[in-house]
C-alpha positions as CSV (number, residue, x, y, z in Angstrom):
1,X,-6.8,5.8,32.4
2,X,-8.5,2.4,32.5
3,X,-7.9,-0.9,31.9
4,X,-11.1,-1.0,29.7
5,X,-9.5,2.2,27.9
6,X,-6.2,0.4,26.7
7,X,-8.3,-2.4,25.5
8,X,-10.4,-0.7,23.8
9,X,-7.5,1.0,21.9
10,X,-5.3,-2.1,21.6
11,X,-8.7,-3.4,19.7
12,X,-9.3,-0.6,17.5
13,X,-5.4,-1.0,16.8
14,X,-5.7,-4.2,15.6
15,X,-8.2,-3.3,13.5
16,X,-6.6,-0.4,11.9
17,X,-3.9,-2.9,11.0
18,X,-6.1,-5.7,9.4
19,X,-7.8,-2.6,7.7
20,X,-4.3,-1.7,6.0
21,X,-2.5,-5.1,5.4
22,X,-5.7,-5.5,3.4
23,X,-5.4,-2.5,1.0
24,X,-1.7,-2.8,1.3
25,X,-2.3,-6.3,-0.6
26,X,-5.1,-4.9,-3.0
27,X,-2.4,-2.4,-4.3
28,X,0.2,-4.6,-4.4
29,X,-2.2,-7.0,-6.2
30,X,-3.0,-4.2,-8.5
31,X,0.6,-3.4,-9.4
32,X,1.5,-7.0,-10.0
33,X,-1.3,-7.2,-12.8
34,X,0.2,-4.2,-14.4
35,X,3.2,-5.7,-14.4
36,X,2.7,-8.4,-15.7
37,X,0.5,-7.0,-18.3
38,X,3.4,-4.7,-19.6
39,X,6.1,-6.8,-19.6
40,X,4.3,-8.1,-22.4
41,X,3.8,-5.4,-23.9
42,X,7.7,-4.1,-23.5
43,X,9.0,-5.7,-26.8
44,X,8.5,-2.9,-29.0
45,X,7.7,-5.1,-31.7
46,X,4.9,-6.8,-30.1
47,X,1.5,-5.9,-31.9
48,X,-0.4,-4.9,-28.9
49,X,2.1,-2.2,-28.2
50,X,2.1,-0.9,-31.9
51,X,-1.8,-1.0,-32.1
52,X,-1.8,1.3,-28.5
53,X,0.6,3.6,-30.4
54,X,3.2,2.8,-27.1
55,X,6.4,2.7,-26.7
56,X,8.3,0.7,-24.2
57,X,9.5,4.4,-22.3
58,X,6.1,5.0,-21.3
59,X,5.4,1.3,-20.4
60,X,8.3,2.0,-18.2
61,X,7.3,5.1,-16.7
62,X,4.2,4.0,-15.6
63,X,5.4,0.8,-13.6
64,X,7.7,3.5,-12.0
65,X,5.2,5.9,-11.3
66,X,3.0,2.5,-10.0
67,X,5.8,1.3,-8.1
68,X,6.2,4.6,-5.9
69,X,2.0,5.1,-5.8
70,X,2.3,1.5,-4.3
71,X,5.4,2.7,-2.1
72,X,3.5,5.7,-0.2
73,X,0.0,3.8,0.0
74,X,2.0,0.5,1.7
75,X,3.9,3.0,4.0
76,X,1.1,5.7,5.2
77,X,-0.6,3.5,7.3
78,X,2.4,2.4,9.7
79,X,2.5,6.3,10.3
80,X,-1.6,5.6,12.2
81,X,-0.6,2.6,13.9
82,X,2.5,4.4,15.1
83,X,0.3,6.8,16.3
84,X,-2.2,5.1,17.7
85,X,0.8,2.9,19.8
86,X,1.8,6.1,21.2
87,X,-1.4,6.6,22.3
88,X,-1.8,3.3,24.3
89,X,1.9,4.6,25.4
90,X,0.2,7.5,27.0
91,X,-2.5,5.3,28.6
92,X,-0.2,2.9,30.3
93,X,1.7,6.3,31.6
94,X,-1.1,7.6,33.2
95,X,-1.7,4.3,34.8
């Protein structure tokens, strides 16, 4: 392959990777507002909790739940960049 191939996927790697670091921080941003939201809510004498008819179980279950949605969504993308540096691999082999 070329030269102008391996650039051409080194830049579409680096793109990929600002892509994801920025929805990897949206969905950590995400989960640290429900967080913080809940722990407020944990005490199960707080108001707000009684008025949502909550309990602190649930509360916890979802920031579990949360936690692991945040989990898969901050590892799936370093699946595609590994692929895509395995790719460039290939390019410099065939060099």
């Amino acid at each position: 392959m070329k030269k102008e191939d391996i650039a051409t996927e080194i830049s579409a790697l680096f793109d990929f990777i600002n892509e994801s670091r920025d929805q990897v921080a949206l969905e950590h941003d995400k989960f640290q507002t429900a967080l913080t939201n809940t722990l407020r809510l944990l005490d199960e004498s707080s108001s707000t909790l009684i008025k949502m008819k909550g309990n602190a179980k649930a509360l916890k279950s979802y920031l579990i739940r949360t936690s692991t949605e945040i989990r898969n969504s901050s590892l799936n993308p370093f699946d595609g960049i590994k692929n895509r540096v395995e790719r460039i691999y290939e390019l410099l082999q065939a060099l």
